[in-house]
C-alpha positions in Angstrom: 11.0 454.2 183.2 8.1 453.7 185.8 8.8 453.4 189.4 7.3 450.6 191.6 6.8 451.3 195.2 5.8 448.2 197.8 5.0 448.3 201.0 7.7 446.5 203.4 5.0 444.0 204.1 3.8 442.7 200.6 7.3 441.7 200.0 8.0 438.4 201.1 10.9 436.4 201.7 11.5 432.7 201.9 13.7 431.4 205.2 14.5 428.2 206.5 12.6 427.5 209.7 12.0 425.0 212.2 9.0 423.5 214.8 9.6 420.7 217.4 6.5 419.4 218.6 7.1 420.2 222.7 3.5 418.1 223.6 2.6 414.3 224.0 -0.1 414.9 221.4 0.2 414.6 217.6 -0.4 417.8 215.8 -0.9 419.5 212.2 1.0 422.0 211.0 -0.6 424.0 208.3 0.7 427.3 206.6 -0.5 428.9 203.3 2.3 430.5 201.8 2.0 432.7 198.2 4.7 430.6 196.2 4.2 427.1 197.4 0.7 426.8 198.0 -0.2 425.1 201.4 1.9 423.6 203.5 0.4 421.1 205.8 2.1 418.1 208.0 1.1 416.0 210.8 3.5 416.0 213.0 4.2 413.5 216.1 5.5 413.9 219.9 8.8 415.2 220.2 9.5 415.1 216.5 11.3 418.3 214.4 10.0 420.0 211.5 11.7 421.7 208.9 10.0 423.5 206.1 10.4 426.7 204.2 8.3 429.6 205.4 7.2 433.1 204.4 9.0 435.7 206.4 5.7 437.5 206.5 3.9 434.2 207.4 2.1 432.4 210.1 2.3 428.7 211.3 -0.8 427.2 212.7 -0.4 424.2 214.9 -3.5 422.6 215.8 -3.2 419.9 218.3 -6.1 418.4 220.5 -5.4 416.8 224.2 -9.7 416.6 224.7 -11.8 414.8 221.9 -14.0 417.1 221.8 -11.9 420.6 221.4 -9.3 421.3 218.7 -6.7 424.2 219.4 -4.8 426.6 217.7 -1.8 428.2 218.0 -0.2 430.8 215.5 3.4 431.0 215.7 5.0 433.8 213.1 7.6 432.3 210.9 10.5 434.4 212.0 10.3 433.1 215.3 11.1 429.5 214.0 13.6 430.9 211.6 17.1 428.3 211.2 20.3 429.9 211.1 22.7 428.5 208.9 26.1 428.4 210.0 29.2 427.4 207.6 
């Protein structure tokens, strides 16, 4: 029987998480996760997210207030993780 050591951070976990978008401009949402592929959603003022992340992920959020500069932010996926109550 062979054993098969991997690293904590190659294994990855799927969780339920959630982004509310806190500006007055629309944003995209983009993530490329290793079982799904990418992930990408444009998003709108004051509207909520949910999605299934990578525990090991980022989300980007790109958002631009100035026509002329686009910004982004990277937000780790366990920081917008759901919890699920019963």
């Amino acid at each position: 029987m062979q054993t098969v050591k991997l690293a904590v951070d190659s294994i990855k976990t799927e969780i339920l998480c959630g982004y509310k978008n806190p500006t007055k401009q629309v944003q995209i949402l983009r993530m490329e996760t290793t079982v799904q592929g990418y992930f990408e959603r444009v998003i709108f003022p004051g509207e909520y997210c949910l999605f299934v992340g990578e525990s090991n992920q980022d989300l980007e959020v790109y958002s631009s207030g100035d026509p002329t500069r686009i910004e982004l932010e990277k937000i780790p996926c366990d920081t917008l993780k759901v919890e699920e109550t019963e």
